[in-house]
C-alpha positions as CSV (number, residue, x, y, z in Angstrom):
1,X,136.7,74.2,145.4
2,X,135.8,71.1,144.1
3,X,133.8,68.2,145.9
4,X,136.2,66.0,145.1
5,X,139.9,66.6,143.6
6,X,141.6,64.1,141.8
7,X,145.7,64.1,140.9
8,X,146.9,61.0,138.1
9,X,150.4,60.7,139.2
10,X,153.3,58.3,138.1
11,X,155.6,56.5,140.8
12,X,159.7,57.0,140.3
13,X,161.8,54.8,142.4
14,X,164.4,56.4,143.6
15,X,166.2,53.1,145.6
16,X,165.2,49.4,145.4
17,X,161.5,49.1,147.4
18,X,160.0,46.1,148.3
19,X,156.8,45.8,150.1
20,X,156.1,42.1,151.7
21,X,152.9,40.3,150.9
22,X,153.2,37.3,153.3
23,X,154.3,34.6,150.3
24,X,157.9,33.6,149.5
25,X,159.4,31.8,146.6
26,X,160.3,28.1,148.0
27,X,162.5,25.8,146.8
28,X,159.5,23.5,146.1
29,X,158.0,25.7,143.8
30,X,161.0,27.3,141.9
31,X,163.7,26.2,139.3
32,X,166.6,28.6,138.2
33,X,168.4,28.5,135.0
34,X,172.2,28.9,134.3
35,X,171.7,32.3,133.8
36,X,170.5,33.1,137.5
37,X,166.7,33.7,136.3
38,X,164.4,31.9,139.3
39,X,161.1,30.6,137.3
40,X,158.4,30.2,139.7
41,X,155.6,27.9,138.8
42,X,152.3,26.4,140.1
43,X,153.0,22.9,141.5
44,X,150.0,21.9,140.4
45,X,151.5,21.8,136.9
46,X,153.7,18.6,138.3
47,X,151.3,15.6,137.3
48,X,150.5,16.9,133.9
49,X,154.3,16.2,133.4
50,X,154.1,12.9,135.5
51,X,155.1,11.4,131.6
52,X,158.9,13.1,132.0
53,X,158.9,11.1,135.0
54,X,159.2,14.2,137.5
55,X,156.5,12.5,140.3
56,X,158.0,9.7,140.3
57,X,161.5,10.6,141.1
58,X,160.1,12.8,143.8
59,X,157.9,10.3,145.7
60,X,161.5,8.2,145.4
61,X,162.8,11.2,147.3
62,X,160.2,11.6,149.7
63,X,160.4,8.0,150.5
64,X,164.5,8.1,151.4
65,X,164.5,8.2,155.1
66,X,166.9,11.0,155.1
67,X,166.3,14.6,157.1
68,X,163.6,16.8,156.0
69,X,166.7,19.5,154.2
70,X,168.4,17.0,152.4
71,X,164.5,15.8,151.4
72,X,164.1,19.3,150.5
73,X,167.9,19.8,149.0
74,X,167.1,16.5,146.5
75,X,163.5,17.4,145.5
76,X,164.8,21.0,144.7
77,X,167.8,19.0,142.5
78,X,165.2,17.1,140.4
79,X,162.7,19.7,139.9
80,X,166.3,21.6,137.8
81,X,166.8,18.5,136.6
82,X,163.5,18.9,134.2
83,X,163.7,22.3,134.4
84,X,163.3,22.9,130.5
85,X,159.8,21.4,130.8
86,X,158.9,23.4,134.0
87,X,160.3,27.2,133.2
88,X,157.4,27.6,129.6
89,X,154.7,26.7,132.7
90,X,156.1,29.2,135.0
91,X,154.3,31.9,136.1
92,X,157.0,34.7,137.0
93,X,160.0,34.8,135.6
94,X,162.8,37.1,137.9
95,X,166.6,37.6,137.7
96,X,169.2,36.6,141.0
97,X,172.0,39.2,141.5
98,X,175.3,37.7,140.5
99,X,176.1,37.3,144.3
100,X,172.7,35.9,145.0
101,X,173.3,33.1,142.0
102,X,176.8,32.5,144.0
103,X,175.3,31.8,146.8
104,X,172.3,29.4,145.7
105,X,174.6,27.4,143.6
106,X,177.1,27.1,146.8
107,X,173.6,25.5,148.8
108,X,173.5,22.6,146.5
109,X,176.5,21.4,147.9
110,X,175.5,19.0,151.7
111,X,178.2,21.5,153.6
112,X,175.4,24.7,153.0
113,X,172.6,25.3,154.7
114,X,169.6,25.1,152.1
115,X,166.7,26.0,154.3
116,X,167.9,29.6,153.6
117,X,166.8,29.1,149.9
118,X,163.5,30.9,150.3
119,X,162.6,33.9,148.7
120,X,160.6,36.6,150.4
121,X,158.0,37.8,147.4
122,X,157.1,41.9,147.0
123,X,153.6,42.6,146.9
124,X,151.8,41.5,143.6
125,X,148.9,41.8,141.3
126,X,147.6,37.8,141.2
127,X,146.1,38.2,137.7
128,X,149.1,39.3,135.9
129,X,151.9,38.7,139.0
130,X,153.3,42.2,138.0
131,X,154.9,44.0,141.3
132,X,152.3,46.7,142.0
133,X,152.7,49.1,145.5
134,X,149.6,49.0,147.8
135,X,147.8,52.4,148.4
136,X,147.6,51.8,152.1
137,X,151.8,51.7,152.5
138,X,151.4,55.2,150.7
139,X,149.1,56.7,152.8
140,X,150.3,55.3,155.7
141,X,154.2,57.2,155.0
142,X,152.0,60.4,154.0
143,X,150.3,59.8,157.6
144,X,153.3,59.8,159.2
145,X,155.2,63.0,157.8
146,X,151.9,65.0,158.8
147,X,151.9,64.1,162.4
148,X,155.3,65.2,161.9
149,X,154.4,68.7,161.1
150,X,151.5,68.7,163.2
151,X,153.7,68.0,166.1
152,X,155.5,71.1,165.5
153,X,159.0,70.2,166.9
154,X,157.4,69.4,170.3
155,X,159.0,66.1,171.7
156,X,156.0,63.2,172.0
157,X,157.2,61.6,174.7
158,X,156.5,63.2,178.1
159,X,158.7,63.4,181.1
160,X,157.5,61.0,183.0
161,X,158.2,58.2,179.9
162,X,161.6,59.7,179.4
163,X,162.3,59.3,182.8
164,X,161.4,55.1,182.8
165,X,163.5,55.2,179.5
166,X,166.6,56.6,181.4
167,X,165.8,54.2,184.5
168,X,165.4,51.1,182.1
169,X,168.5,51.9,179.9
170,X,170.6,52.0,183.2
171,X,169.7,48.5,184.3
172,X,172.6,47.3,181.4
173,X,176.3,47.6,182.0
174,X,178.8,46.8,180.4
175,X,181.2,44.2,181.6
176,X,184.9,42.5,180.5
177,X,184.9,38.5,180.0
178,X,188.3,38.5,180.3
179,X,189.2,38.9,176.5
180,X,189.2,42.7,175.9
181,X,186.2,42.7,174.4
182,X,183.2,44.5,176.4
183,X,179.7,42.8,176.5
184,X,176.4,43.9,177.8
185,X,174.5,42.2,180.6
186,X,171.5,42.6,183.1
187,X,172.9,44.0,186.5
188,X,173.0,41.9,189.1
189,X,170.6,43.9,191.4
190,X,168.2,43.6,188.6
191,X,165.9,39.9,187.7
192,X,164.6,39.2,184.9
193,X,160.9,39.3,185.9
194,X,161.6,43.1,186.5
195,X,163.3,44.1,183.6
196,X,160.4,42.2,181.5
197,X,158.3,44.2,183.5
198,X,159.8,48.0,183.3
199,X,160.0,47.2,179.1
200,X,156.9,46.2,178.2
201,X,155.3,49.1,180.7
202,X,157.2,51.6,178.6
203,X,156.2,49.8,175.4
204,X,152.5,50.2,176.4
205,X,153.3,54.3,177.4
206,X,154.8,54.6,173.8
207,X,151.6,53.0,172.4
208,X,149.5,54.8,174.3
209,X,151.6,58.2,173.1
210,X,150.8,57.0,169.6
211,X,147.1,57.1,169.9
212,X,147.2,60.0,171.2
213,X,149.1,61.6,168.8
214,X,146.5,60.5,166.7
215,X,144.2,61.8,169.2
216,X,145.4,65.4,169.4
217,X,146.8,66.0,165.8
218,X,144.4,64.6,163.9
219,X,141.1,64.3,165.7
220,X,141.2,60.5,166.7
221,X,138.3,58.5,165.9
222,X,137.6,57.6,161.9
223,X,134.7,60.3,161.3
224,X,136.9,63.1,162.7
225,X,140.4,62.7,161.4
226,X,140.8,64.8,158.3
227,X,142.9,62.0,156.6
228,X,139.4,60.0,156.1
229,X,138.8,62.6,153.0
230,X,142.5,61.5,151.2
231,X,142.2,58.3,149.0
232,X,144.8,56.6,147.9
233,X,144.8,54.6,144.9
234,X,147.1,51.4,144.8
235,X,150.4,52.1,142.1
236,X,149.6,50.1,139.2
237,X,153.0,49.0,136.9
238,X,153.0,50.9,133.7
239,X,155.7,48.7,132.3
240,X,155.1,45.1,132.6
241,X,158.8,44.8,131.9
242,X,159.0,46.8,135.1
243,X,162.8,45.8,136.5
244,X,163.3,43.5,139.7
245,X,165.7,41.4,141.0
246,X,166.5,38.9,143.9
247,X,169.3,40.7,146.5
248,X,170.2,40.6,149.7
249,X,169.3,42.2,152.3
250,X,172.4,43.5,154.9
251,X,171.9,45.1,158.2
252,X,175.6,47.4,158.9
253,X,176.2,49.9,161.9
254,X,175.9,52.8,162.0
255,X,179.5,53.3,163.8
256,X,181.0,51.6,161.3
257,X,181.4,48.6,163.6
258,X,180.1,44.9,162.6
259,X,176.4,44.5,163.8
260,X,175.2,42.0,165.7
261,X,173.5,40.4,162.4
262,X,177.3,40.6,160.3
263,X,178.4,38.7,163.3
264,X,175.8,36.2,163.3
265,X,175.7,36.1,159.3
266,X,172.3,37.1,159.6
267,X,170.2,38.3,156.2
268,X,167.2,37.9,154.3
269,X,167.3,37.6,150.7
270,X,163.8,39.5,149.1
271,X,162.5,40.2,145.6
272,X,163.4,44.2,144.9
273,X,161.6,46.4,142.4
274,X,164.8,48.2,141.9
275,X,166.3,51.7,142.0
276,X,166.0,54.6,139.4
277,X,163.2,53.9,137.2
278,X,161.1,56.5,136.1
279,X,156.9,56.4,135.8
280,X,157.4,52.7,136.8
281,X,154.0,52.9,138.4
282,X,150.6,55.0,138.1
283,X,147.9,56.3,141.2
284,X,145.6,58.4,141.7
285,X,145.2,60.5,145.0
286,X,141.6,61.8,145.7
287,X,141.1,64.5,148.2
288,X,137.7,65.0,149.2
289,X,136.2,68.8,150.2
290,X,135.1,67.8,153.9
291,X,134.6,72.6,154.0
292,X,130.7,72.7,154.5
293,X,130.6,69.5,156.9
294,X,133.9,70.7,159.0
295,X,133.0,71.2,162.3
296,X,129.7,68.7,163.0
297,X,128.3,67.5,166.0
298,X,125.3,65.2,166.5
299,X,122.4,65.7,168.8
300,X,125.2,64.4,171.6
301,X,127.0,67.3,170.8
302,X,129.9,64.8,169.7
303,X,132.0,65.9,166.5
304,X,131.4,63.5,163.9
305,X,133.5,65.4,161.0
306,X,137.0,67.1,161.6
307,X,137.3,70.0,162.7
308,X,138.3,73.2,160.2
309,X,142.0,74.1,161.6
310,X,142.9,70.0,160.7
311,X,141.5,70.0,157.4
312,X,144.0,68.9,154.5
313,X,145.0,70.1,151.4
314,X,147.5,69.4,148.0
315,X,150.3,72.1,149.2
316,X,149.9,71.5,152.9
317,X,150.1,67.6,152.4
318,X,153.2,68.3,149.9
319,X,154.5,70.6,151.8
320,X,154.1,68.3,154.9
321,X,155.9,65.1,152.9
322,X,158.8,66.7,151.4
323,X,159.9,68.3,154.5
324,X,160.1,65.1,156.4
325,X,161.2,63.1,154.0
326,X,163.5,65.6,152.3
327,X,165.9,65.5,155.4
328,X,166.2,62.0,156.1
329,X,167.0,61.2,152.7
330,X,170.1,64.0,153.1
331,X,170.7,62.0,156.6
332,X,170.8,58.2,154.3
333,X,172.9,60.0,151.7
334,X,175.3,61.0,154.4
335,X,175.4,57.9,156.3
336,X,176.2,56.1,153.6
337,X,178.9,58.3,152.4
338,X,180.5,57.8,155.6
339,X,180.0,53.7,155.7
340,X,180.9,53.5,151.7
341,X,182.2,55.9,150.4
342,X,182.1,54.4,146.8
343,X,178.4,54.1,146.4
344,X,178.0,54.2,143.1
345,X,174.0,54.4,144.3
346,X,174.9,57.4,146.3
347,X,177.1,59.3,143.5
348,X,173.9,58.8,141.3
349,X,171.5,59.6,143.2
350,X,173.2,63.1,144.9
351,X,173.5,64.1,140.6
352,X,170.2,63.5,140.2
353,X,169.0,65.7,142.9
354,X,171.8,68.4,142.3
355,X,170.3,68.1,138.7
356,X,167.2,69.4,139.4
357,X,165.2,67.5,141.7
358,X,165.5,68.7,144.8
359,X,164.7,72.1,143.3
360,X,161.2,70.5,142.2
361,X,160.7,68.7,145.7
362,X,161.3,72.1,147.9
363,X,159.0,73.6,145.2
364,X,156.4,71.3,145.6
365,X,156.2,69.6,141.9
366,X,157.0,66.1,143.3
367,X,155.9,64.1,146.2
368,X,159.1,62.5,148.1
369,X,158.0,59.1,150.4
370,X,159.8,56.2,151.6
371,X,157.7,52.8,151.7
372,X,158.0,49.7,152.4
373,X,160.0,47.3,154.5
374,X,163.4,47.9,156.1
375,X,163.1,52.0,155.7
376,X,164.0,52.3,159.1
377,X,162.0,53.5,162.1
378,X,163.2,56.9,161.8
379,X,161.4,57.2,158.8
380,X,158.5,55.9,160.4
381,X,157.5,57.8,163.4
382,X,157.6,61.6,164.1
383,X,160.9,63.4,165.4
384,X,161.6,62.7,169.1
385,X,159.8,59.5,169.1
386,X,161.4,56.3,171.3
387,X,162.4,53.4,169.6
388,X,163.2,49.8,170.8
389,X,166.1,48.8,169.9
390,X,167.3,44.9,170.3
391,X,171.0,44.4,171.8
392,X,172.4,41.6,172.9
393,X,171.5,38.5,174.8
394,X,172.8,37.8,178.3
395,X,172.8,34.1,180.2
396,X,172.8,34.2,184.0
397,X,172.4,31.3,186.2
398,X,169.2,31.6,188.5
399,X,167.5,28.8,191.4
400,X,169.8,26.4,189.8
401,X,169.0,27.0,185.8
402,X,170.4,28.9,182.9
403,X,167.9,31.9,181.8
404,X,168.3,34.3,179.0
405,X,167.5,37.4,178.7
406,X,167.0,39.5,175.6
407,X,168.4,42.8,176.2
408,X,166.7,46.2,175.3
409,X,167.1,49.6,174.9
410,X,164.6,52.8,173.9
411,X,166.5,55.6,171.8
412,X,165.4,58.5,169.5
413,X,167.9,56.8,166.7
414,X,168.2,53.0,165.4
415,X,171.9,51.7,165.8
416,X,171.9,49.9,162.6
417,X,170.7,50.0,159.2
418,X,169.1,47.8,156.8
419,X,170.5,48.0,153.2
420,X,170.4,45.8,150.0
421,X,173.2,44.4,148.5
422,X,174.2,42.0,146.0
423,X,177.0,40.4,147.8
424,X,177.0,38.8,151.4
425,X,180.5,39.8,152.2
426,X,181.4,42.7,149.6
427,X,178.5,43.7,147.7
428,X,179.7,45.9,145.0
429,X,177.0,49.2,146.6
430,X,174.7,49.5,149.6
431,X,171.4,50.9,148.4
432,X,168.7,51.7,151.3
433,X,165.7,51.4,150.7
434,X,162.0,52.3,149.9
435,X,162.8,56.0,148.4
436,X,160.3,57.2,145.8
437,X,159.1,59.8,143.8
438,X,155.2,60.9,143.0
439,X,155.0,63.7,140.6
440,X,153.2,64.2,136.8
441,X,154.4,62.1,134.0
442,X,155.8,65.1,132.1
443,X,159.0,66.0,134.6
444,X,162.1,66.6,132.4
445,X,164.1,64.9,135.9
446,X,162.8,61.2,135.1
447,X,165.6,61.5,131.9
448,X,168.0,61.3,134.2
449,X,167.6,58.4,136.1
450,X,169.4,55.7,135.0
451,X,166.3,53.3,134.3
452,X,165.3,56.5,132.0
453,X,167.8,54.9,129.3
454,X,167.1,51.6,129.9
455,X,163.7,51.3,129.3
456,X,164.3,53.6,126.0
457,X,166.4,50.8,125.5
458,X,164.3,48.4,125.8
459,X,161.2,50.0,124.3
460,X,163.5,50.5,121.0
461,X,163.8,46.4,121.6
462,X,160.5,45.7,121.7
463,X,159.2,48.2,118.9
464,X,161.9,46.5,116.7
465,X,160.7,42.9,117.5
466,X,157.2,44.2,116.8
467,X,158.0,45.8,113.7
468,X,159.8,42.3,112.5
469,X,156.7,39.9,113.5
470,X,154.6,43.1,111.1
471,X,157.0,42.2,108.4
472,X,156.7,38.8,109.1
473,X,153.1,38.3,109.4
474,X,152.5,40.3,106.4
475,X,155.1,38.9,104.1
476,X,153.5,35.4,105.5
477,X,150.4,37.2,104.4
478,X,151.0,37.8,101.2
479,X,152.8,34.5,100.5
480,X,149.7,33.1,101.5
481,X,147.5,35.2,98.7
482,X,150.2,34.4,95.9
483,X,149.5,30.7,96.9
484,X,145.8,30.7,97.0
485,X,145.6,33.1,93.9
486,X,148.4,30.2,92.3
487,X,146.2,27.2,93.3
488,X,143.1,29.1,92.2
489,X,144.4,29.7,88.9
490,X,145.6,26.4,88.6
491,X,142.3,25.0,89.5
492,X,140.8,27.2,86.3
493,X,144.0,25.1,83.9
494,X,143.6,22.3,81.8
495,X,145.5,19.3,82.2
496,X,148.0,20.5,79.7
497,X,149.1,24.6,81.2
498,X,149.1,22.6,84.3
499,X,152.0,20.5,83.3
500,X,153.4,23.5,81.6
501,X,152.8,25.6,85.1
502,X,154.9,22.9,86.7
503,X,157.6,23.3,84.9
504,X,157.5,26.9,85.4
505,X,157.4,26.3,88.8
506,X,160.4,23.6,89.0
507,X,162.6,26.4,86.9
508,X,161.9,28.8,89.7
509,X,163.0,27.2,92.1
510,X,166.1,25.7,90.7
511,X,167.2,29.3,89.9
512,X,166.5,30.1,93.7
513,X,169.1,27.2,94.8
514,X,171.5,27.9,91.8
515,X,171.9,31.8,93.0
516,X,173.1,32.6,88.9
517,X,174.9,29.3,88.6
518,X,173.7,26.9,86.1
519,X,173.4,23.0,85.6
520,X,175.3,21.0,83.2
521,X,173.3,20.0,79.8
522,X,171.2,16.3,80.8
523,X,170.9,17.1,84.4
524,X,167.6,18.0,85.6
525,X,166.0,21.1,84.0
526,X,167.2,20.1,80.8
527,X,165.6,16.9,81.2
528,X,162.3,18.0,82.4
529,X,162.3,20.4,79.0
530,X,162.5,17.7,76.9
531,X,159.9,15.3,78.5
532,X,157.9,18.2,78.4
533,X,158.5,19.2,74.7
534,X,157.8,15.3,73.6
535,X,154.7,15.5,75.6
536,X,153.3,18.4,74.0
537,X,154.3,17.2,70.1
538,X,153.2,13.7,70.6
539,X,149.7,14.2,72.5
540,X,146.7,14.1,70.6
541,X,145.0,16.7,73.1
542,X,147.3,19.6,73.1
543,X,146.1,23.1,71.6
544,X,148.1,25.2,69.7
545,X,148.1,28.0,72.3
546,X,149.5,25.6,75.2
547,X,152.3,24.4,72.1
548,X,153.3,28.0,72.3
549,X,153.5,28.3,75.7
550,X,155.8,25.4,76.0
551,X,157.9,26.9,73.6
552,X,158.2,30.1,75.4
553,X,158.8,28.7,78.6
554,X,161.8,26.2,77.8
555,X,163.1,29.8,75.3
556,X,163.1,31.8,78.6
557,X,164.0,29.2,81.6
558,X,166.3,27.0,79.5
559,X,169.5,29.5,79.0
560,X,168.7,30.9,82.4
561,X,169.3,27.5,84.3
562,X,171.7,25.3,81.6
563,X,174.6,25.8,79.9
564,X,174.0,25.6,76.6
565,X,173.2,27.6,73.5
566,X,169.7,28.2,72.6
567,X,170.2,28.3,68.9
568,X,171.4,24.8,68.9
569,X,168.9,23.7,71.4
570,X,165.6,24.9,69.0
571,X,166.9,22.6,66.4
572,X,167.4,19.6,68.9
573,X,164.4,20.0,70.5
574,X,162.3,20.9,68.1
575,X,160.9,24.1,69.6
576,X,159.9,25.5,65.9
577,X,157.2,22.5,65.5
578,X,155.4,23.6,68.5
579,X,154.8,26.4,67.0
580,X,153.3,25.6,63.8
């Protein structure tokens, strides 16, 4: 076995994935174009265009004493309004879904909000701004789906936490305004101060379960946990047409019902790299051999390597992934066959496993994960594990003043979903997100995603634009030889084949503009022929050789470009006495 084993592997996505990176795209600091493409540029570009007056009409702005949106509203309106200087300085250049457009186009107007304008940005590479997806959000999903398997089915949480869960859950009731509808409150028995108090002690018992999961499935401290020997490369794009778009992100029930957030209007609108793209990404995965050092202790007798049974290895970390993951994305396929029906997402994805991918994950050729933000906390934590979940909030009255309280409860299942659309009210598909592929380059599967023909597409695009600017430059090329080899031979004339070269020259390009057509007799060609001929009998200084080649130019430009007939001409212009 080696010391250390390395795999090269390409990322698929399989749904949109975006991973945050703590920057957004502000208002301040991006124009969009008719066609719903946000240009994001430095502001510090802004004074080098001071000329176009752009600082000027801002510091007008800024000097309004009007509220900081509307500020915000009119600075964003004349940073569009010069927007064909700005976008060739930008930076990144990214499409808006149609119903993303809509909606930014409806916030110009005073009745929208526009502080919603802002854009939250997926991770990037700052030298080129290409998407790229960290190693440690990798890791961190292959982390999870080993614990998983490590747990064996056993349920984390021990009876004494499940107990305070059932306790705490039971201080909410449910209770009728008066309208029909039920709402969720704090019973009365119950203050705040204790409910506060009963959550966060079973937040700090399902923290303290955490670490010890990592305690007793994987050794605990750094030296000892086997996952120290797996390193994970960040994904590097392969494409730097790599596909991503501006949507919206939706949270929907998981009954069907209207969440809390649909009722509130609550979303967040993030930068996707979007779904079905195949080898969008490249990584390499190192597995260290940790065999002969398994087992250590120092002179302390304290274990300062992992122990044998929890090494890892390729099939067993494979193995491990695609078993967790495998399932849950059966459960997201299901769910959202049951909330909409018409995915076209879904339909797509389902034929693409039924294809022959799913054959190739249970067999261990591919590496299923989910990553990223908003894959939901049941792809995050180990089967059985409780999560918080946030209800409703609940206003009592209490030593004479209103007080609020945020209402909790722990479950093994979220009640809601995040999902990304395109519309706020009916996006055309639900897509969940984070689902993505790791597997060799060569997989026969990535020709049937639907990004598989696109890019093809677009590769045939780009090759054909290259081949053009080959043509291009080379025709330019060669245009540029004939001219230096013309003004180099030129350069080597006498005055006289000069004058003759001219004419040459003149005919050409007539017969380029005429297209086979021909001038009347007098008009220009004709004209220059005869000036020429008279130049040529009259000077002192012409040769006989550059008399012949006057007469042999007019004899093969003349009936080309006039209409007239040559026999005639030679008499009139005297063509025979040049070449005496």
């Amino acid at each position: 076995m080696k010391f250390l084993d390395t795999q090269e592997l390409v990322v698929s996505t399989l749904s949109p994935v975006h991973i945050g990176c703590g920057e957004d795209y502000e208002p301040t600091e991006y124009v969009v174009d008719t066609s719903g493409v946000l240009h994001r540029f430095d502001a510090g570009i802004l004074p080098d265009l001071s000329d176009a007056g752009i600082s000027s009409d801002i510091l007008t702005i800024l000097s309004n004493d009007e509220a900081h949106t509307e500020q915000l509203r009119a600075v964003h309106k004349t940073l569009n309004k010069y927007r064909d200087k700005i976008i060739p300085l930008a930076s990144v250049h990214v499409s808006m879904c149609t119903g993303v457009h809509a909606h930014y186009k409806s916030t110009q107007d005073k009745k929208n909000d526009f502080n919603r304008n802002g854009v939250e940005r997926t991770s990037y590479q700052p030298f080129n701004q290409l998407p790229y997806l960290p190693g440690s959000s990798i890791k961190g999903a292959i982390r999870t789906a080993i614990l998983n398997e490590r747990i064996a089915g056993n349920n984390p949480c021990s009876t004494v936490l499940m107990r305070q869960i059932q306790d705490f859950n039971t201080m909410i009731e449910e209770y009728d305004p008066g309208n029909g509808k039920l709402l969720l409150r704090l019973k009365l028995q119950h203050t705040k101060r204790d409910y506060d108090r009963a959550r966060k002690n079973i937040e700090k018992t399902i923290a303290d379960v955490s670490s010890d999961l990592g305690t007793d499935l994987l050794g605990g401290k750094f030296e000892t946990d086997p996952l120290r020997a797996l390193k994970v490369s960040d994904a590097a794009p392969l494409d730097i047409e790599i596909e991503r778009e501006i949507r919206f992100c939706l949270n929907r029930s998981r009954s069907g019902r209207r969440s809390q957030a649909q009722v509130k209007n609550l979303y967040t609108r993030l930068e996707y790299i979007l779904e079905h793209q195949p080898a969008a990404f490249s990584l390499f995965l190192t597995l260290q051999n940790l065999h002969e050092i398994a087992g250590r202790r120092n002179l302390r007798n304290e274990p300062v390597s992992p122990s044998v049974d929890k090494l890892l290895s390729w099939p067993g970390i494979v193995k491990a992934c695609n078993s967790y993951y495998l399932n849950r994305l059966d459960d997201d396929l299901a769910m959202l066959g049951k909330l909409y029906p018409t995915s076209e997402w879904g339909k797509q994805t389902q034929s693409i496993l039924d294809a022959g991918l799913r054959d190739q994950i249970k067999t261990g050729n591919c590496l299923l994960l989910r990553i990223g933000k908003h894959g939901g906390a049941n792809s995050n934590t180990v089967s059985g594990r409780q999560i918080k979940i946030m209800l409703n909030e609940d206003r009592r009255r209490a030593n004479g003043k209103e007080e609020k309280i945020r209402l909790y409860t722990f479950d093994d299942e979220s009640r809601t979903i995040w999902y990304c659309g395109d519309d706020l009210d009916k996006p055309s598909d639900l897509l969940p997100h984070g689902w993505i592929i790791l597997s060799n380059l060569d997989q026969i599967w990535h020709a049937d995603l639907p990004g598989f023909e696109r890019r093809c597409a677009r590769q045939q695009m780009v090759a054909e634009n290259a081949r053009r600017q080959a043509e291009a430059a080379a025709a330019e090329q060669t245009k540029a030889a004939a001219q230096a080899a013309r003004e180099a031979a030129l350069a080597a004339m006498t005055e006289n084949q000069r004058h003759v070269e001219e004419f040459v020259s003149k005919c050409a390009r007539r017969a380029e503009q005429l297209r086979g057509g021909k001038e009347n007799p007098n008009a220009a060609i004709h004209t220059a022929a005869r000036e020429l001929v008279k130049a040529a009998l009259e000077g002192a200084d012409w040769t006989t050789d550059e008399k012949h080649s006057v007469a042999d130019a007019i004899e093969e430009w003349l009936p080309k470009l006039v209409r007239i007939e040559l026999k005639d001409e030679r008499k009139k212009l005297k063509l025979s006495a040049l070449r005496l």
